[in-house]
C-alpha positions in Angstrom: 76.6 116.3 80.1 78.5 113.8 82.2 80.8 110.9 81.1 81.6 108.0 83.8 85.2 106.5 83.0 85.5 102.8 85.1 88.9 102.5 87.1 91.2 100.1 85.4 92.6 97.1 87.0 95.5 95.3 85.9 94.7 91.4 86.5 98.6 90.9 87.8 98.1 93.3 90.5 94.7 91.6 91.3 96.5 88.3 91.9 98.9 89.5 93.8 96.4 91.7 96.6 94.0 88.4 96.1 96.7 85.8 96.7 98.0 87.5 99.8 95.3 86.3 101.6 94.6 82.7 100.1 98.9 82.1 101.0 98.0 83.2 104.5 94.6 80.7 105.0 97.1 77.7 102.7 99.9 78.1 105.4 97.6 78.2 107.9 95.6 74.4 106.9 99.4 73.0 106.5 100.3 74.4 109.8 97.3 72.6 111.3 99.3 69.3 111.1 102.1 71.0 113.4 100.0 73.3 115.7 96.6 73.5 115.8 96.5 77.2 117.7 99.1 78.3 115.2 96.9 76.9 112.2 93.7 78.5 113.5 95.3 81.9 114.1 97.2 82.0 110.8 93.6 80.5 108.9 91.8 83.2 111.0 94.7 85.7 109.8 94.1 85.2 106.2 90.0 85.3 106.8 90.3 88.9 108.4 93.1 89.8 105.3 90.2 88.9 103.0 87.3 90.5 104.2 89.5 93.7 104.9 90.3 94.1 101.0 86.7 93.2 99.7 85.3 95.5 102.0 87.9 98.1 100.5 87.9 97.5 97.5 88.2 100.2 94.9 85.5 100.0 92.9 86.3 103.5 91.4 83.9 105.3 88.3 85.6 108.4 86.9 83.2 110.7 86.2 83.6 114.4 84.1 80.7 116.3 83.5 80.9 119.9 81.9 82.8 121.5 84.5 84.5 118.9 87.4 86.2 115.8 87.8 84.1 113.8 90.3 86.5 110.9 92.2 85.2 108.2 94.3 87.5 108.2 97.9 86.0 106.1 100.3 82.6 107.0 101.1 83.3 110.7 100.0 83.3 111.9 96.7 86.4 114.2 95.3 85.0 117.2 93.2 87.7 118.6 91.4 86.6 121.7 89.4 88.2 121.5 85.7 89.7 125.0 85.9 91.7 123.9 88.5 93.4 121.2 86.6 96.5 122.7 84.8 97.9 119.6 82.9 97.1 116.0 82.6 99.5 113.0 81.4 99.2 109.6 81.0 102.4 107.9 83.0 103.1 104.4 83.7 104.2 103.7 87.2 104.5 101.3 90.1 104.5 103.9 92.4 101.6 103.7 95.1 98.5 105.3 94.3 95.0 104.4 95.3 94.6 102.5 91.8 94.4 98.9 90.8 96.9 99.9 87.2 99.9 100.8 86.6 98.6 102.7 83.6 97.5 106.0 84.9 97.1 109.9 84.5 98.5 112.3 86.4 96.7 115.0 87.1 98.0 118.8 88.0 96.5 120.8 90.0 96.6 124.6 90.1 98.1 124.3 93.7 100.7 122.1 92.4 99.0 119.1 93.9 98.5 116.0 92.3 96.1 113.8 91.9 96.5 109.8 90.1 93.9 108.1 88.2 93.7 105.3 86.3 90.6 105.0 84.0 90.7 101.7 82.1 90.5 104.1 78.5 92.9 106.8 79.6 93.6 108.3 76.2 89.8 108.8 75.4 89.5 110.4 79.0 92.4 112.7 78.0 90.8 113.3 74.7 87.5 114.2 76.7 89.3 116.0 79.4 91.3 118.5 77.1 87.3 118.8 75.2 85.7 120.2 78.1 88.9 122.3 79.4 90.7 123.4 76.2 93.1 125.2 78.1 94.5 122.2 80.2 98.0 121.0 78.9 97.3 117.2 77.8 100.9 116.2 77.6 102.5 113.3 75.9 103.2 110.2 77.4 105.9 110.0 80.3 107.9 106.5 80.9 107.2 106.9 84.5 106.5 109.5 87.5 109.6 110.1 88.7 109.7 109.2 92.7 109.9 112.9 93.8 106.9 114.0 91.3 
C-alpha cells in the first residue's frame, strides 16, 4: 500500500521567492523614466528571475509505500528504503533545504546522512512512518536543527 504526503509550503516564504522577481520587473518600469537600457535590462532581469522559479518549482509529493520513502528531486526520483532510515523528527528550521516550510522532518539515515522533508501533515507522516518501520526511532519534537546537524 502506498500513501502520498504533499510538500508543505509556508505562504510567507512563497511571498518572499515570488516577490523577488515582481521587485526586480517594479524597479525596472520606474527605472524606465531615467534609462531606458537600464529599465529594459532590469524588466528583462526580473522576467528570466520568474520563469527560472516556476520552472523549478518544487512541486514535491511524499510518497511511503510498504517498504521505501519515494522523494521527488528534480526529474529523478529518491528511493529511500525504510530499513535504512534510523530515526525521524519533526524540527523547525530556517536552515536551507530544498522545501518550501520551515516545518519539517529530519530524516536519519543509516549512513548518518540526512535527509529534510516537509510534508504539509508531518505528525500523521511520522505516525505512518514509525507503522510501516516499527523499529525507526520517531523522536519528539526539536526547537531547531542545530547548524552543524
Amino acid at each position: 500500500m502506498k500513501t502520498e504526503y504533499p510538500a508543505r509550503v509556508d505562504p510567507w516564504l512563497v511571498g518572499l521567492v515570488v516577490g523577488a522577481p515582481l521587485v526586480a520587473i517594479t524597479v525596472g518600469i520606474f527605472a524606465l523614466f531615467t534609462s531606458v537600457g537600464a529599465g529594459v535590462y532590469t524588466i528583462l532581469s526580473g522576467l528570466v528571475i520568474g520563469g527560472v522559479i516556476t520552472a523549478l518549482w518544487p512541486t514535491r509529493v511524499y510518497t511511503l509505500t510498504d517498504d521505501a520513502l519515494i522523494i521527488p528531486s528534480g526529474s529523478n526520483l529518491g528511493v529511500f528504503p525504510l530499513s535504512k532510515i534510523r530515526a525521524a523528527v519533526a524540527v523547525t528550521s530556517i536552515w536551507s533545504a530544498p522545501v518550501l516550510s520551515i516545518r519539517r522532518i529530519k530524516l536519519t539515515l543509516n549512513d548518518d546522512n540526512t535527509l529534510i522533508i516537509a510534508p504539509k501533515n508531518r505528525e500523521a507522516f511520522l505516525t505512518d512512518l514509525a507503522a510501516r518501520r516499527s523499529r525507526i526511532a520517531v523522536l519528539p519534537s526539536d526547537p531547531a536543527i542545530s547548524p552543524a546537524a
